[in-house]
C-alpha positions in Angstrom: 97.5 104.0 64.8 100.7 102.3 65.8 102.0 99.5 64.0 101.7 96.3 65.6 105.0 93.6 65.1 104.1 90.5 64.1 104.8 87.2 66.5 107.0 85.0 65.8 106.6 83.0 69.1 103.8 81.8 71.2 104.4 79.5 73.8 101.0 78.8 76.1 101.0 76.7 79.1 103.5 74.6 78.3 105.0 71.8 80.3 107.5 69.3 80.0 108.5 66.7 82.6 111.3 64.3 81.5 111.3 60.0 82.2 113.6 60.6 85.3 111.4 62.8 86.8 112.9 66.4 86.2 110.4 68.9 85.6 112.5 71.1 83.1 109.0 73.6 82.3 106.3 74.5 84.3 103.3 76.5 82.8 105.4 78.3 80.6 103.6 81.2 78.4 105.6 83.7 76.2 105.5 85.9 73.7 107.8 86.5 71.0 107.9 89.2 68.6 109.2 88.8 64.4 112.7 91.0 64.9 113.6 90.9 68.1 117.0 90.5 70.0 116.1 88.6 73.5 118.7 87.3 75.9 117.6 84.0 78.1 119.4 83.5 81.1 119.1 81.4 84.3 121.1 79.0 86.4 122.0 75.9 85.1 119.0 73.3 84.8 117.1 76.4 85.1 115.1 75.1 81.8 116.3 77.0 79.1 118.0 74.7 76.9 114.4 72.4 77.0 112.7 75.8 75.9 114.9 76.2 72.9 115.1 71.9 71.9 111.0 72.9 71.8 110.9 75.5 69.4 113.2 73.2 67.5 111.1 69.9 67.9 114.3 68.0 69.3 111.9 67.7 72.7 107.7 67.5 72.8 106.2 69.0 76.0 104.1 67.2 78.0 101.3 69.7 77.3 100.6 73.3 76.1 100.9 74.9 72.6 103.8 76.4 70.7 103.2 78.0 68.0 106.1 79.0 65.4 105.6 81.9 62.9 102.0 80.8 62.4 102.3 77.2 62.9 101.7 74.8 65.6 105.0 72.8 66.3 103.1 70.7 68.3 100.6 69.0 66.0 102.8 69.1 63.2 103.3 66.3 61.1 106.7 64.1 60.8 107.3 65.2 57.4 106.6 68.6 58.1 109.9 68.9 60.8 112.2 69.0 58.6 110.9 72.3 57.0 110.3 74.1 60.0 114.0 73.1 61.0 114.9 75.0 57.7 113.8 78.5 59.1 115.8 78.0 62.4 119.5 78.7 62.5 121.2 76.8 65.8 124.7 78.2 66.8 126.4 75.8 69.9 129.1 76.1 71.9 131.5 73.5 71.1 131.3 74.8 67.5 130.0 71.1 66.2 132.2 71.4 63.0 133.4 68.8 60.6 136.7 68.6 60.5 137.4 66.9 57.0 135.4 69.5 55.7 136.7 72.8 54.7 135.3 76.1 56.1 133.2 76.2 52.6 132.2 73.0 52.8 131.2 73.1 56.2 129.1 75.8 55.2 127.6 74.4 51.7 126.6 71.3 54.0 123.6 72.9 55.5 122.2 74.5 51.8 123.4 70.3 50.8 121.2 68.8 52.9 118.4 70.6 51.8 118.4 69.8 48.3 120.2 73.1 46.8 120.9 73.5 43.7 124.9 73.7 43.6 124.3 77.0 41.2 122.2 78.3 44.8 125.1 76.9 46.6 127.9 78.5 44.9 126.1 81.9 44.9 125.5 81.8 48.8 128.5 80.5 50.7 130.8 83.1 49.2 128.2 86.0 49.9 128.4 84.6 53.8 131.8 83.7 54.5 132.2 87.5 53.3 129.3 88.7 55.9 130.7 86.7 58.7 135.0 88.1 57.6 135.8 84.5 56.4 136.3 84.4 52.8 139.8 84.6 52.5 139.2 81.2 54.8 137.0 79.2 52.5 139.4 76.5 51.8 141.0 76.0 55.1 140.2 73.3 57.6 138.4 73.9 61.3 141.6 72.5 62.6 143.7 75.3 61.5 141.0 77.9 62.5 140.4 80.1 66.2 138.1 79.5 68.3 136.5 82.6 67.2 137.0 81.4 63.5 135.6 78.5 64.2 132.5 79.7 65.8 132.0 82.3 62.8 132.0 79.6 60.9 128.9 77.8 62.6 127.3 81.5 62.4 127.4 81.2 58.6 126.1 77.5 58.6 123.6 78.6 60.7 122.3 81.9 58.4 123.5 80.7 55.2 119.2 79.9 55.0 118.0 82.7 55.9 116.2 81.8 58.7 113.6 83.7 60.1 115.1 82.5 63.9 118.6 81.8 65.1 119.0 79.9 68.4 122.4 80.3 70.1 123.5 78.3 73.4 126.2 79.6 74.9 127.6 80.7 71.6 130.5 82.6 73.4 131.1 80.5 75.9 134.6 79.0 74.9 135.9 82.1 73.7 137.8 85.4 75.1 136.3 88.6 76.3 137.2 90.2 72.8 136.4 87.3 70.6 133.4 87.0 72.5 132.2 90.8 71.9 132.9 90.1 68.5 130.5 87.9 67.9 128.1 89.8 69.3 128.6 92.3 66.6 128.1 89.5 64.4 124.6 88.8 65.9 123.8 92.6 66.1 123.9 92.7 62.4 122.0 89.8 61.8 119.5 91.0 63.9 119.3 94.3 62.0 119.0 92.1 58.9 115.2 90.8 60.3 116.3 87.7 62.1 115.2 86.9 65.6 117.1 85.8 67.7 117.4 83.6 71.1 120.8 83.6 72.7 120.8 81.5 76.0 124.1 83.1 77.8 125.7 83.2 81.4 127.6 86.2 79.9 126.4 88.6 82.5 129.0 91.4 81.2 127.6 90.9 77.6 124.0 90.8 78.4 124.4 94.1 81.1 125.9 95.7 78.2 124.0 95.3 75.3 120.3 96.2 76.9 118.1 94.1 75.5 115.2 91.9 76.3 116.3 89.4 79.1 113.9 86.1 80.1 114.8 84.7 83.2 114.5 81.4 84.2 114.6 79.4 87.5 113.6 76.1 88.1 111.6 75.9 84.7 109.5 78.6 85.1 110.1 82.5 83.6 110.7 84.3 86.4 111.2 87.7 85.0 110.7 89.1 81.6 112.0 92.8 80.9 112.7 94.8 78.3 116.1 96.1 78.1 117.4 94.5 81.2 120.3 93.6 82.7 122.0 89.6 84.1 120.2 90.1 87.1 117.7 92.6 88.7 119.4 95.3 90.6 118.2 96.0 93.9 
């Protein structure tokens, strides 16, 4: 008998229609499995960054269910947000850093705000900064950083939890071809560590060469789901 994966991700018949009268999701159902490595793509205001501000509870849809490694991010309780937030890692393009903070602090911030213990805290920031090739860069400021520092930086923030999912948007957007593919090697081994991981991207080179699961989106619906599958569908 073949072992089944476990979901992370259930999204069923969901909608979400903003004030102005943009409907950013229509009917949208999707699966998502504990592990895996997908690639969500689509024209601008194609709906993609409304799908991940969902799974993150920044946005409510209209209607549907989403469902979250077992629990219903829909109903969920106030109080009960900020936990959930706790087991999602978000990586952004314009690296949202703080620039009086050092590269360590930066990091620490996220364990911080979460009511670490600093013993927890000094025991996980080195161990990070060393997975992500930035510990010789613990006490320097954003400021003084590359691009590609800098956005290895918000990949630490963003793991230094352990969370189950990591979100990216546009994570390589502001960076070179090299840098880029870089930090895609950085998300590789993540991935191999157990995290999911959602990476919206109009990196067509990136996601043609890396093969993995690409959802396509196009004016809020999923247009095309396919394992191992390339920017766009060759004809």
């Amino acid at each position: 008998m073949e072992y089944e994966v476990p979901r992370l991700i259930r999204l069923q018949n969901v909608t979400k229609t903003y004030d102005n009268g943009v409907k950013a999701l229509i009917d949208v159902t999707l699966r998502i499995k504990k592990g895996e490595f997908i690639f969500l793509v689509g024209p601008s205001g194609a709906g993609k960054s409304t799908l991940t501000k969902l799974l993150y509870r920044e946005e409510m849809p209209d209607r549907g269910q989403i469902i979250l490694n077992g629990k219903n991010v829909v109903r969920m309780r106030a109080r009960e947000v900020p936990y959930l937030r706790r087991k999602i890692g978000m990586v952004f393009q314009d690296f949202r850093l703080l620039p009086r903070k050092t590269v360590a602090e930066n990091v620490s911030f996220a364990l911080d705000v979460i009511g670490a213990s600093n013993k927890e805290i000094k025991r996980a920031v080195p161990a990070v900064l060393g997975m992500v090739g930035l510990k010789e860069k613990a006490a320097v400021f954003p400021g003084h950083l590359s691009g590609g520092e800098q956005q290895r930086v918000c990949v630490a923030r963003a793991i230094v939890n352990n969370p189950i999912l990591l979100i990216a948007d546009e994570p390589t957007g502001n960076l070179d071809p090299g840098t880029s593919w870089e930090l895609m090697k950085l998300f590789m081994a993540i991935n191999r560590r157990g995290t999911s991981i959602i990476m919206a991207t109009h990196a067509w080179d990136i996601v043609d060469r890396m093969k993995k699961r690409v959802i396509e989106m196009a004016n809020g619906r999923i247009v095309r789901d396919e394992e191992e599958g390339a920017y766009r569908n060759e004809v």
